[in-house]
C-alpha positions in Angstrom: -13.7 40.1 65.6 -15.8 39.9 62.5 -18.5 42.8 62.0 -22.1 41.7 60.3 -21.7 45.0 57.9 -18.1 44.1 56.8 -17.9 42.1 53.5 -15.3 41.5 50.5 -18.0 40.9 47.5 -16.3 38.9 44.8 -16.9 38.3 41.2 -17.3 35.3 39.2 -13.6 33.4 39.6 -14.0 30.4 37.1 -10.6 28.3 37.6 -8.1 31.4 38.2 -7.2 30.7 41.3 -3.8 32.7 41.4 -6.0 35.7 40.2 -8.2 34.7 43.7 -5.0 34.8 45.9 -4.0 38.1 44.3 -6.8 39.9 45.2 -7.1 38.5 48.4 -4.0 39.5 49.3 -4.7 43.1 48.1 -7.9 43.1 50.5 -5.7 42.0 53.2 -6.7 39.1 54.2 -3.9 36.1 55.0 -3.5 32.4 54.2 -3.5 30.3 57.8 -2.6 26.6 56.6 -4.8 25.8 53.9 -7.2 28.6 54.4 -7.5 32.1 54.0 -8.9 34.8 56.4 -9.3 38.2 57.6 -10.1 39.2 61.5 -12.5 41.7 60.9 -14.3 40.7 57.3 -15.6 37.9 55.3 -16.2 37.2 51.7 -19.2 37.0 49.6 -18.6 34.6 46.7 -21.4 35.2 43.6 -20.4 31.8 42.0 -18.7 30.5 38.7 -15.5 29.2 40.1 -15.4 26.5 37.5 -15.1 25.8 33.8 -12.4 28.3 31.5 -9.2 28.3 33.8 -6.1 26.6 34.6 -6.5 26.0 38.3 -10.1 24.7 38.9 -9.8 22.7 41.6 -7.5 24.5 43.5 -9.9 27.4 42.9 -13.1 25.2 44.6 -9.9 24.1 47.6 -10.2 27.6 48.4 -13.4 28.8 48.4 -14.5 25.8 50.3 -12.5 25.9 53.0 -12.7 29.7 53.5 -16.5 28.5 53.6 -15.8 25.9 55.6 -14.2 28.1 58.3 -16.9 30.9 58.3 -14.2 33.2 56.6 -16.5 33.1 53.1 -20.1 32.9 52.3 -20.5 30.7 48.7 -23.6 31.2 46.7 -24.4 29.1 43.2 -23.4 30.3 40.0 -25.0 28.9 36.5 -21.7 26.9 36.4 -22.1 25.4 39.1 -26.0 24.4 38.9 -24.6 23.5 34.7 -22.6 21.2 36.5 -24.9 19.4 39.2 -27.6 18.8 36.1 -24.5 17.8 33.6 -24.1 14.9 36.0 -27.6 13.8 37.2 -28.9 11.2 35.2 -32.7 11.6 33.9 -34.1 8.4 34.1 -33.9 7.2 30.6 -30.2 6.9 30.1 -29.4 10.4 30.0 -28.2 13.3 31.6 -30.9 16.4 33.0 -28.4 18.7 31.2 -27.5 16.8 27.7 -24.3 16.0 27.1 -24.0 17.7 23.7 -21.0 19.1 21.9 -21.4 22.7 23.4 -21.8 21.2 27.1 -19.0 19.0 26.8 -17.1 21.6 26.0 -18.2 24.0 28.2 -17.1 21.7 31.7 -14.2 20.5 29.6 -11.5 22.1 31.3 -12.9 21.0 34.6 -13.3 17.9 34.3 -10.0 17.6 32.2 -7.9 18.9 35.5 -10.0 16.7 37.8 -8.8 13.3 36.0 -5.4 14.1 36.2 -5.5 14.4 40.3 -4.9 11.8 42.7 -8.4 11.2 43.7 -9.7 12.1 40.0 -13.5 12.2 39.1 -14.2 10.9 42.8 -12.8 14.3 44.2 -14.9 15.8 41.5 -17.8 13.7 42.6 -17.5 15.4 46.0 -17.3 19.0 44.8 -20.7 18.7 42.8 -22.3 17.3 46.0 -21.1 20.6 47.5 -22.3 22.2 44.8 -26.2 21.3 45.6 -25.3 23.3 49.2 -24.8 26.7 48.0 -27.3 28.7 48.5 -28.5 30.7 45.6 -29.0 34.2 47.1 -28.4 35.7 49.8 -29.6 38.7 52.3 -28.6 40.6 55.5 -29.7 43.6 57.0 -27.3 45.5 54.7 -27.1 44.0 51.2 -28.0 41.2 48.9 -26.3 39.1 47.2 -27.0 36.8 43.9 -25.4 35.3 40.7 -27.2 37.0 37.7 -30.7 38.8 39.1 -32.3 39.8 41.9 -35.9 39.9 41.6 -38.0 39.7 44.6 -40.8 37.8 43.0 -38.2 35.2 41.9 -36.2 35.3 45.5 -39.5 34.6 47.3 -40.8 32.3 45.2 -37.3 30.3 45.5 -38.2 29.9 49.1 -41.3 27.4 48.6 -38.4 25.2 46.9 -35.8 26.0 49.3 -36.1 23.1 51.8 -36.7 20.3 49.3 -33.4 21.6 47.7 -31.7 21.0 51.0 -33.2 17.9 51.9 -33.5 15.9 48.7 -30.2 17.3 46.6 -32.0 15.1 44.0 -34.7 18.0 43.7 -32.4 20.2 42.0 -32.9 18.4 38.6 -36.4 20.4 38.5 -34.0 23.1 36.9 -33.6 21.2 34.1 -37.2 20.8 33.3 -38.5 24.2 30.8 -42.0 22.8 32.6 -40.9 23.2 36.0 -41.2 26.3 37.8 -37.6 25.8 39.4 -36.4 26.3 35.6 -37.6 29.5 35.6 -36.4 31.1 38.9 -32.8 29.4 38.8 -32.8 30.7 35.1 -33.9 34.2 35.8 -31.8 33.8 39.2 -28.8 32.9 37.8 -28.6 33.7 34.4 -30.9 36.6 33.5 -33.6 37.8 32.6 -34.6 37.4 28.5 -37.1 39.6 27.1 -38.8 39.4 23.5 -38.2 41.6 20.8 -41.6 42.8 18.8 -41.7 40.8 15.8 -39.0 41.5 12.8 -37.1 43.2 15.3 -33.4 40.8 15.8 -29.9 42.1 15.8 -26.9 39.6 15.8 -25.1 38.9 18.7 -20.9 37.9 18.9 -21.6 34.4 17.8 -23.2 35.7 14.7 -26.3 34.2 15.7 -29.5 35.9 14.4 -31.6 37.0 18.1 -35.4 37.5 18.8 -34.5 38.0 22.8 -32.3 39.7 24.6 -30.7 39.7 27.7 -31.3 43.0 29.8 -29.8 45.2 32.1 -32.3 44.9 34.9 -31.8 47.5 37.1 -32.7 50.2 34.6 -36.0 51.9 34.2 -37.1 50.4 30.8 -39.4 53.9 30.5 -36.0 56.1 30.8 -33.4 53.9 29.3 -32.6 54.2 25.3 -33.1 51.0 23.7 -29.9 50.2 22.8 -28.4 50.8 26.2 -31.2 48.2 27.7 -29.9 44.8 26.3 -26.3 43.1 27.0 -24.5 42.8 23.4 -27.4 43.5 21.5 -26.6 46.0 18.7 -30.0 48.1 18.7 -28.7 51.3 17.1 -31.3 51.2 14.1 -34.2 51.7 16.6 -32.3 54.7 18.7 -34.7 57.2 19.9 -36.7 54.7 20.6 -37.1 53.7 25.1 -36.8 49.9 25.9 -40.4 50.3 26.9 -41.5 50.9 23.4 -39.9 47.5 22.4 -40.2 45.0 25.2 -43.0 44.1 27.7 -41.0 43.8 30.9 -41.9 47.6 33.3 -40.1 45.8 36.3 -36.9 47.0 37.2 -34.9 47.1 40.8 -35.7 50.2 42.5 -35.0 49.2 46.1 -32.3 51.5 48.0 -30.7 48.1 49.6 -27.6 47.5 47.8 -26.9 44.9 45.6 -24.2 42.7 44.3 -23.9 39.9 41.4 -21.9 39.0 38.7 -22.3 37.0 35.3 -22.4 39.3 32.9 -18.7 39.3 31.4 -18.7 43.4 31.4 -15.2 45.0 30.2 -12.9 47.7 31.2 -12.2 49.2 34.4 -15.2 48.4 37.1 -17.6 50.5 38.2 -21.0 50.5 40.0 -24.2 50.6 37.7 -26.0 52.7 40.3 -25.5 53.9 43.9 -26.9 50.9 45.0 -26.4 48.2 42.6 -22.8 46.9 41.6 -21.9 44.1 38.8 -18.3 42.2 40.0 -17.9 39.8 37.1 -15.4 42.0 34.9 -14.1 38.8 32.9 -11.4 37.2 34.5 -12.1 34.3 32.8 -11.7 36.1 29.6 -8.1 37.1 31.0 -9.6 40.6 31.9 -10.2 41.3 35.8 -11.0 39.9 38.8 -13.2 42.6 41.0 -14.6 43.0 44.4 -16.4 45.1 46.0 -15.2 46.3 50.1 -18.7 46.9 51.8 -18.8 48.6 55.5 -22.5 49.7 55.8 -23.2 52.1 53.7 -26.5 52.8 52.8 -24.7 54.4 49.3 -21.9 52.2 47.4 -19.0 54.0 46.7 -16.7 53.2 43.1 -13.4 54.3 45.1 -14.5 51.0 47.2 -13.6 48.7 43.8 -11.2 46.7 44.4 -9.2 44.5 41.5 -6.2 42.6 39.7 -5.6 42.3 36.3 -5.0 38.7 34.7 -1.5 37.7 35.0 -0.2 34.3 32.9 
């Protein structure tokens, strides 16, 4: 019988379905039919099961019907929301997300291995009506649950949208307007939180793109945390000594003793928690690194022996 503290917490998937299976195996759960389950535990989904790998929409089969038979709790990832606004049409013969070079090829893959199914774009159709269902976080008595951030002010502020969402799937093209307040809670909610560099202060990120803003690591005290350990992939070094506090505005950072899980932030090497009560799953499967998970019974304090992952096979 299922127990209300007992969760499988799983990182972003994007398209690697065999990845998926692996590691559910290796948490012990079993396929029944087309599904997959466990007696005693479910699974958390943070979102991005689509775009980058070969099996997308066997990927979405599987999440959806673990969803569908209360095996598997699904929240949004910035994939999927990419993809609900990549499709909705803005009224002046456009899209709400513009179908640009970069955003084609971005959803490329997905949409590539939709087309060549039996039920092609239509079956895609249906998914990214599913997609406007998932929730974007989610709580319990025990843990929390989101894509890219949680911040409270954000999360509560969400909840004033939260039935128009679910009533009028329609409403969700808010996210796509920089005027809207949805922008900015599904942006800081599922992609981060960007702060602004004092002026003349940049470094270059992997693209070789010359950055004003970067994206930070949120659950560190920017008062006690070097500047060049605050940012993701932002090289900093030439202001060491410095705090993050001495460079960026932001003071806020997640001090609550609830544990929390998320994903989206492509981290590398072998997984491990960023504190005792926060814990980052997306370790870059769809960078053919790892697919991670997190076994939650309770505990007040997480635990790294209680990572779980596969490595990317081919």
């Amino acid at each position: 019988m299922f127990n209300s503290s007992m969760y499988d917490i799983v990182g972003d998937i994007h398209g690697h379905c065999e990845a998926l299976k692996s590691l559910l195996l290796k948490l012990g759960y079993t396929r029944d039919g087309s599904s997959w389950g466990h007696p005693d535990r479910k699974v958390i989904f943070v979102g991005d099961y689509i775009d980058r790998g070969p099996k997308i929409p066997e990927t979405l089969e599987l999440v959806r019907s673990m969803t569908d038979n209360d095996q598997a709790i699904a929240l949004m990832g910035n994939h999927e929301l990419n993809a609900i606004l990549f499709n909705e049409k803005d009224g002046e013969g456009g899209y709400v997300r513009p179908r640009t070079q970069k955003n084609i090829d971005q959803h490329k893959h997905t949409l590539e291995q939709f087309e060549v199914r039996a039920k092609g774009l239509e079956e895609y159709e249906e998914y990214i009506h599913w997609f406007r269902s998932l929730p974007m976080t989610w709580e319990n008595e025990y843990l929390r649950a989101v894509h890219a951030t949680w911040h409270p002010e954000s999360v509560e502020a969400l909840e004033d949208h939260a039935a128009r969402i679910r009533e009028h799937g329609e409403y969700l093209a808010r996210a796509g307007d920089p005027h809207h307040e949805l922008w900015s809670l599904t942006e800081t909610l599922l992609k981060g939180i960007e702060e602004s560099l004092p002026e003349g202060v940049t470094f270059t990120d992997k693209h070789g793109t010359q950055r004003d803003e970067m994206r930070i690591k949120w659950w560190k005290d920017p008062a006690q945390t070097p500047i060049e350990h605050y940012g993701f992939d932002a090289d900093l070094s030439g202001h060491a000594g410095k705090t993050a506090s001495d460079l960026v505005t932001n003071r806020w950072h997640y001090e609550d003793r609830k544990p929390v899980f998320f994903g989206h932030y492509w981290l590398r090497g072998e997984p491990a928690l960023q504190s005792p009560y926060v814990c980052c799953l997306d370790y870059s499967i769809g960078k053919k690194e790892k697919l991670a998970a997190y076994r939650y019974d309770g505990e007040e304090e997480l635990y790294a022996e209680k990572l779980v992952w596969v490595e990317y096979v081919s």
